[in-house]
MARLODREN-307062 format. One record per residue (C-alpha): residue number from 1; residue in three letters; x, y, z. Coordinates in Angstrom, 3 decimals. Layout:
<sites>
+-------+------+----------+----------+----------+
| bavex | keke |        X |        Y |        Z |
+-------+------+----------+----------+----------+
|   NUM |  ALA |        X |        Y |        Z |
...
+-------+------+----------+----------+----------+
</sites>
This chain:
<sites>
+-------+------+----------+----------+----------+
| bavex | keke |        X |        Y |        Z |
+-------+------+----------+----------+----------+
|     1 |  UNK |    0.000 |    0.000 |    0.000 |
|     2 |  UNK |    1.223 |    3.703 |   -0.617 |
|     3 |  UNK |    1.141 |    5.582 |    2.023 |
|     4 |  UNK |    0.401 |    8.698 |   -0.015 |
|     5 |  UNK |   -2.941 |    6.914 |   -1.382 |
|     6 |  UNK |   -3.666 |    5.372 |    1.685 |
|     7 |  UNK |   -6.997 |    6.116 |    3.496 |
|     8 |  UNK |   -5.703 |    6.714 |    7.129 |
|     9 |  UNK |   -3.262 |    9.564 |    5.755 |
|    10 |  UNK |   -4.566 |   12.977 |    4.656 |
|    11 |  UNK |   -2.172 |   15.929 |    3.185 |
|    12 |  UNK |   -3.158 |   19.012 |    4.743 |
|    13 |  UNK |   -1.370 |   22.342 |    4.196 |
|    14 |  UNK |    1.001 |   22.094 |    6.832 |
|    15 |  UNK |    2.015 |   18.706 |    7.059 |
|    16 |  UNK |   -0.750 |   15.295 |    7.370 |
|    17 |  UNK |   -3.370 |   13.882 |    9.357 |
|    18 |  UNK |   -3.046 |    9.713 |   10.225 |
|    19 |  UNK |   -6.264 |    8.249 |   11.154 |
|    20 |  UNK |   -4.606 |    5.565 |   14.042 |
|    21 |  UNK |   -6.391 |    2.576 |   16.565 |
|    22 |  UNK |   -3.817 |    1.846 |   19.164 |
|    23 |  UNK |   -3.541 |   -0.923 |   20.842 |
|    24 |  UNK |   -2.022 |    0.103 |   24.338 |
|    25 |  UNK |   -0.196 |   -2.163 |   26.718 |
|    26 |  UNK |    1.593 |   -4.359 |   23.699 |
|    27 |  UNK |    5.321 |   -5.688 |   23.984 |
|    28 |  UNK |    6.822 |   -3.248 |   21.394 |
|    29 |  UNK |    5.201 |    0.696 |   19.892 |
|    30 |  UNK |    4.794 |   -1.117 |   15.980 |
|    31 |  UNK |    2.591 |   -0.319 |   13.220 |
|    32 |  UNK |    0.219 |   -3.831 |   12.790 |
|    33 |  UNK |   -1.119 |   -2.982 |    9.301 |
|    34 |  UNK |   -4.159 |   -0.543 |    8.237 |
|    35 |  UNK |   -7.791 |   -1.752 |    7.956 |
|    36 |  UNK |  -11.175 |    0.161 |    7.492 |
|    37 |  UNK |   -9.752 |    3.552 |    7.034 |
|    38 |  UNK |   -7.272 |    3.703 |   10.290 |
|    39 |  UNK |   -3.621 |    2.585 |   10.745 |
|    40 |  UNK |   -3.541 |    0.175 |   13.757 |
|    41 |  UNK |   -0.645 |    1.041 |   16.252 |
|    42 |  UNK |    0.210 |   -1.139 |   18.857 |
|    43 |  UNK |    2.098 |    0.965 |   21.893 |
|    44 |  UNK |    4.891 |   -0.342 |   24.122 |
|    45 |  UNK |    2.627 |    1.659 |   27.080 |
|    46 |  UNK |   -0.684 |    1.195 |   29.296 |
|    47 |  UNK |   -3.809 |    3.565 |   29.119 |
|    48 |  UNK |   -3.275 |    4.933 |   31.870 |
|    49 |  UNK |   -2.399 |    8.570 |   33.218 |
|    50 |  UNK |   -2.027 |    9.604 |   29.598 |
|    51 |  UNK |    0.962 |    6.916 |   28.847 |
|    52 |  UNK |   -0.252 |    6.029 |   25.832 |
|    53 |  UNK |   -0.972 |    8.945 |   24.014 |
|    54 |  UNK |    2.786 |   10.137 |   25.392 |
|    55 |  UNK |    4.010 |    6.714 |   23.537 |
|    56 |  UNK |    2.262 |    7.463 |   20.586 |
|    57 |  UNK |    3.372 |   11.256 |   19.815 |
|    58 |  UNK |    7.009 |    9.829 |   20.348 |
|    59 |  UNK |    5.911 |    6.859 |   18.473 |
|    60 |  UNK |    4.877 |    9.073 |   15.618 |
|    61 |  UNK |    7.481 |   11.479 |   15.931 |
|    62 |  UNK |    9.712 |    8.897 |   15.760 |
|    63 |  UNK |    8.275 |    7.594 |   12.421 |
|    64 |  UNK |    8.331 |   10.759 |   10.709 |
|    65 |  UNK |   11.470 |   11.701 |   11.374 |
|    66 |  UNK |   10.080 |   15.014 |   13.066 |
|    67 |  UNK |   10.168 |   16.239 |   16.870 |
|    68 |  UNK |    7.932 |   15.538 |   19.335 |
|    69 |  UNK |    6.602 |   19.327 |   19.433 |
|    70 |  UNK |    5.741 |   18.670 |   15.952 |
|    71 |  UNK |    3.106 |   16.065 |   16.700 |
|    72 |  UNK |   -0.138 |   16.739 |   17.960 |
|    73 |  UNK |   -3.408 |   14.685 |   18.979 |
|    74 |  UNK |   -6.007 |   16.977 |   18.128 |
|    75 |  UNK |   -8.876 |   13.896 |   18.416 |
|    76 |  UNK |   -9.311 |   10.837 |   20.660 |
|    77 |  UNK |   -7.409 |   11.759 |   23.509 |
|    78 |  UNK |  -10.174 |    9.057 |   25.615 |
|    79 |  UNK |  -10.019 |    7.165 |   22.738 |
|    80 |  UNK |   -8.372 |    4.257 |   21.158 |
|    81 |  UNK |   -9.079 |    6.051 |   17.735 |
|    82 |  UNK |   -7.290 |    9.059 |   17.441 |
|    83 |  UNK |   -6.707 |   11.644 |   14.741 |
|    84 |  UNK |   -3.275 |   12.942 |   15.156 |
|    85 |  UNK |   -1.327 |   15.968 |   13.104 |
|    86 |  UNK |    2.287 |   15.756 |   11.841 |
|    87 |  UNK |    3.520 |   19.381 |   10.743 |
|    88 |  UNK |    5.981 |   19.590 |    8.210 |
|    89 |  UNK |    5.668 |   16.256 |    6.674 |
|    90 |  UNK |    3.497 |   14.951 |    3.944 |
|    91 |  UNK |    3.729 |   11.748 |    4.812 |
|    92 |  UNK |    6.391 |    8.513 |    6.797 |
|    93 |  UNK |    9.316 |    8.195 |    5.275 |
|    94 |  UNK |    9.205 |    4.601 |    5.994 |
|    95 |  UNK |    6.504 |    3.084 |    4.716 |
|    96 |  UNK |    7.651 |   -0.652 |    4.227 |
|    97 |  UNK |    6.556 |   -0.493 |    8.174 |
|    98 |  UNK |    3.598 |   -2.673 |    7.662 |
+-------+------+----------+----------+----------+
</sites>
């Protein structure tokens, strides 16, 4: 799958929007595949106290190549589906990820 076709990734004028289901309290933060219009994330982190969505801005950030400040949840904070923001990037450099 490209990445820059994909469903769960949206170009917006300052960077891209990934449609992501986590999985929290999994062995390893990894990318399990995309299905149904989200990318599934599995994080290395309960859902507790905000752990999670602190694994999966470094998680992301980490991905893309990009700092931490430059990731941002802007939906699903109480969620396991979240809509996050990466500025400055398009979309992962790595995409053979899943």
């Amino acid at each position: 799958m490209d990445a820059a076709e994909s469903d769960w990734l949206r170009a917006t004028d300052t960077g891209c929007e990934l449609s992501i289901r986590v999985v929290p309290g999994s062995r390893k933060s990894e990318v399990s595949g995309a299905n149904g219009g989200v990318l599934r994330v599995r994080l290395a982190a309960p859902a507790v106290d905000g752990k999670a969505n602190a694994e999966l801005v470094r998680f992301v950030a980490d991905w893309f190549g990009v700092r931490q400040s430059a990731v941002e949840l802007i939906v699903g904070t109480r969620s396991r589906t979240k809509r996050v923001h990466v500025t400055g990037r398009q979309a992962p450099p790595d995409t053979t990820m899943f």
